[in-house]
Wavefront OBJ file of the C-alpha trace (Angstrom):
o trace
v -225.256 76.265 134.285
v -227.354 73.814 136.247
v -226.381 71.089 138.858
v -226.694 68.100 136.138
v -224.674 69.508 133.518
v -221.880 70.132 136.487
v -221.937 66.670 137.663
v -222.395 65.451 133.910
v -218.893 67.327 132.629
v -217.118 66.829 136.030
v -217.744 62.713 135.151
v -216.021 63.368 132.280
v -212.688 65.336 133.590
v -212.510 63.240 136.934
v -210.193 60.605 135.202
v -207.598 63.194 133.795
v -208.158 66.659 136.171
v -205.327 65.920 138.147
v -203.489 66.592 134.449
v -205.149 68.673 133.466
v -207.102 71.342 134.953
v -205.268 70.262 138.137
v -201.962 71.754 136.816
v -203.087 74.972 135.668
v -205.022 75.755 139.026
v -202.079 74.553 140.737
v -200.502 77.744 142.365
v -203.883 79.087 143.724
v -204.636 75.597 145.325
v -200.974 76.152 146.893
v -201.613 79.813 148.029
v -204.792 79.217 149.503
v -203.836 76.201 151.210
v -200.759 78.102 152.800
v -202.941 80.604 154.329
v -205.187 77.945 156.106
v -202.515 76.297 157.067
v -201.118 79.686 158.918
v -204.575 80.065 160.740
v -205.033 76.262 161.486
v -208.593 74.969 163.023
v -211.268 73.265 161.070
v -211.576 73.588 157.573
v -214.233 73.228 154.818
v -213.589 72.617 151.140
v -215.827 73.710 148.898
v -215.566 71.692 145.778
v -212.688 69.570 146.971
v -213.155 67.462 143.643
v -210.492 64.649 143.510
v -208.837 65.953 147.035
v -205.136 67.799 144.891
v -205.560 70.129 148.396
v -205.667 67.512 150.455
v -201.669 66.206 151.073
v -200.965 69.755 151.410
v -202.492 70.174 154.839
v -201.068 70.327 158.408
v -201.797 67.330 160.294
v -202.811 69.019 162.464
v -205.667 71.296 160.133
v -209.073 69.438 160.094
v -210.633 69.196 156.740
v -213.853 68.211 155.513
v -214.823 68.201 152.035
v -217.634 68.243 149.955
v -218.159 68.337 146.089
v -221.280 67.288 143.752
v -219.328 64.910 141.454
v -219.456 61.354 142.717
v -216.556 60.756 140.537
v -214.127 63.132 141.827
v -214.956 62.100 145.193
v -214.046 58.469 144.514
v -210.684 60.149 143.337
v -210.718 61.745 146.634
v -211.083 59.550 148.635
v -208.575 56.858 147.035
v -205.899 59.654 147.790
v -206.855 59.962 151.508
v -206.592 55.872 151.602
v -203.280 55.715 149.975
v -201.822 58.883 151.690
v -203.144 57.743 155.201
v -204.544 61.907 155.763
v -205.884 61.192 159.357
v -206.366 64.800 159.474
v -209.314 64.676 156.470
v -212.516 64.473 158.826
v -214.651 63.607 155.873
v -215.400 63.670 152.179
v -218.946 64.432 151.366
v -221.340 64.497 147.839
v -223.213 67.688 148.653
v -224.951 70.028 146.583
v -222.823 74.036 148.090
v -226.390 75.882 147.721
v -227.446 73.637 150.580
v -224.757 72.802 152.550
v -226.284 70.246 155.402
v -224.139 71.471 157.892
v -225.044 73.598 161.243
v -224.675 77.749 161.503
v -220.847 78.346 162.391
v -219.739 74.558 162.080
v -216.457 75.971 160.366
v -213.406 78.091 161.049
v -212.277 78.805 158.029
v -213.825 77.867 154.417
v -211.695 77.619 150.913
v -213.192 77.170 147.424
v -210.811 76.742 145.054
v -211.924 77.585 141.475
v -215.015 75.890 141.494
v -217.067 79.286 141.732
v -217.309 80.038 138.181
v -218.928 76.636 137.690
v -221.140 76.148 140.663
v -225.056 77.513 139.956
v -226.492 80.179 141.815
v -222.845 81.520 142.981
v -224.469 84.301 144.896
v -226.472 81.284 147.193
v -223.430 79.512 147.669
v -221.530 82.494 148.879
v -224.220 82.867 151.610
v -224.342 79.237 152.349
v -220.606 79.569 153.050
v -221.094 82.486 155.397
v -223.765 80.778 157.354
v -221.782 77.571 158.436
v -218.464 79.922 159.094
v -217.897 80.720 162.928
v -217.493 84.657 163.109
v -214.430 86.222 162.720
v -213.508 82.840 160.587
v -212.242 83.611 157.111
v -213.333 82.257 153.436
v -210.724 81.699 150.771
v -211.603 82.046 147.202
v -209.195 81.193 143.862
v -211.016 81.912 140.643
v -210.824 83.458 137.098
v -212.709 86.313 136.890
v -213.843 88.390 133.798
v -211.231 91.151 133.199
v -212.154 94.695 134.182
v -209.097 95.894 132.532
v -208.870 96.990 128.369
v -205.179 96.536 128.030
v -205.630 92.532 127.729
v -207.996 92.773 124.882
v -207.074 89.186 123.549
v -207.352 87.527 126.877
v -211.153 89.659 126.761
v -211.948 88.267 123.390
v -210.790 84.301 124.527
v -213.288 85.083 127.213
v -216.437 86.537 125.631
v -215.918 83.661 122.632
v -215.287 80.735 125.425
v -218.520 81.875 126.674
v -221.496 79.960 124.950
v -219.188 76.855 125.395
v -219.512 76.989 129.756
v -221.458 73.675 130.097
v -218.747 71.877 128.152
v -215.660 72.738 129.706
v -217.228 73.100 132.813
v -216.591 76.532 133.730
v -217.653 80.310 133.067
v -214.882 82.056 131.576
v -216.440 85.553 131.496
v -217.808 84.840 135.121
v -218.254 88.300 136.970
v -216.186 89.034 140.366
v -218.991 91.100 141.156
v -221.044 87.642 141.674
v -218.713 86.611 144.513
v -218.670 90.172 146.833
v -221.879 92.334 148.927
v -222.279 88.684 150.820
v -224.237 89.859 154.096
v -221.605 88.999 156.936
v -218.510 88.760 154.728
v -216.137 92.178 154.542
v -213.175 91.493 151.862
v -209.719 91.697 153.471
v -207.150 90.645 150.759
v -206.897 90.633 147.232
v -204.309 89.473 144.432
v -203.681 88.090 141.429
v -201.576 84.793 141.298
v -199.241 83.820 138.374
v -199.577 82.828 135.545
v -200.175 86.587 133.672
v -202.573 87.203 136.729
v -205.151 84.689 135.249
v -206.445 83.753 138.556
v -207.206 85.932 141.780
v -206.891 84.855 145.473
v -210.139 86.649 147.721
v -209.873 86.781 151.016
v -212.867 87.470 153.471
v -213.631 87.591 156.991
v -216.628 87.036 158.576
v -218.007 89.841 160.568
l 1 2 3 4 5 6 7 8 9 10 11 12 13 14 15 16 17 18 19 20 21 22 23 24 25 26 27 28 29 30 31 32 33 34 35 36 37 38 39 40 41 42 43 44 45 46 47 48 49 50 51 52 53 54 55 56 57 58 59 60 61 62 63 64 65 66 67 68 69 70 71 72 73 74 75 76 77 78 79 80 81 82 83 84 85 86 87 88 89 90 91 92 93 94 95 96 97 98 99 100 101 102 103 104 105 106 107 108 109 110 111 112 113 114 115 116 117 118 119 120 121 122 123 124 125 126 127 128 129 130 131 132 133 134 135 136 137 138 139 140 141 142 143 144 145 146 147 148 149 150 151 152 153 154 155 156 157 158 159 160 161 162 163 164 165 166 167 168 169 170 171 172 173 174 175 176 177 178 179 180 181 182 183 184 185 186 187 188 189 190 191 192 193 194 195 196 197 198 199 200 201 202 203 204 205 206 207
């Protein structure tokens, strides 16, 4: 999947995410926001889209965001207007392979299902590392391929949704694999998160 046909679907799904794709990603966005909320500091979101995350913060939690759909920004940033979130430090259009921010700029870094759509997942993962502080931590929610053979019909959904990943805007056989051996990053937690374990919370730390 390439960065055009990413912006191109995203245009299409900004107007109804939040009812969409917004609801069924809803309990990882919670989860993952929770934990950065325990560890406070400042915050990047990766793929912040229209800014769901965003009320959800501590005041007193920094967050910048960045996402390559001009579109769901706009969203975005309508919701920090309305909501008055003094704590959101900015909302930028920014490609996550080449994130034009400084080595260690962050103390902790989430991205919330947006890694089985991103290209190059592998360069983002190390553009993430890079601009996290050591020690820090990175958050991932995300559907992963199952590993498992007792869920052979959510397997087959998978492997058929497949050809289909530029138009719904996501990989649904996307390999965890893709997301772990980041130089820098050690994984410290892992679980699945409800509904039937369909998406998985990663935790890392930075060394």
């Amino acid at each position: 999947m390439d960065i055009q046909a990413v912006r191109k679907s995203y245009a299409r799904w900004a107007p109804i995410y939040d009812l969409t794709f917004g609801v069924l990603t809803g309990v990882g966005r919670r989860k993952a926001v929770s934990v950065l909320n325990s560890l406070g500091g400042r915050v990047l979101e990766v793929g912040v889209g229209t800014g769901l995350s965003l009320p959800s913060y501590r005041a007193d939690v920094s967050v910048t965001g960045i996402d390559a759909s001009a579109e769901m920004l706009d969203k975005a940033r309508q919701r920090v207007s309305e909501l008055g979130l003094r704590n959101v430090e900015a909302l930028r259009l920014m490609d996550a392979r080449a994130l034009d921010f400084p080595d260690n700029s962050f103390d902790h870094i989430s991205a919330m299902h947006i890694m089985s759509v991103v290209p190059e997942p592998e360069r983002v993962m190390a553009e993430m590392a890079r601009v996290l502080r050591p020690g820090g931590t990175v958050i991932l929610t995300n559907h992963f391929a199952r590993e498992d053979t007792d869920r052979k019909a959510l397997n087959w959904l998978e492997r058929v949704a497949a050809p289909f990943a530029d138009k719904l805007g996501w990989h649904s056989d996307f390999a965890r694999a893709q997301v772990m051996g980041v130089r820098g990053l050690s994984l410290i937690e892992e679980s699945k998160l409800p509904p039937l374990g369909l998406m998985t919370l990663l935790r890392f730390r930075k060394d």
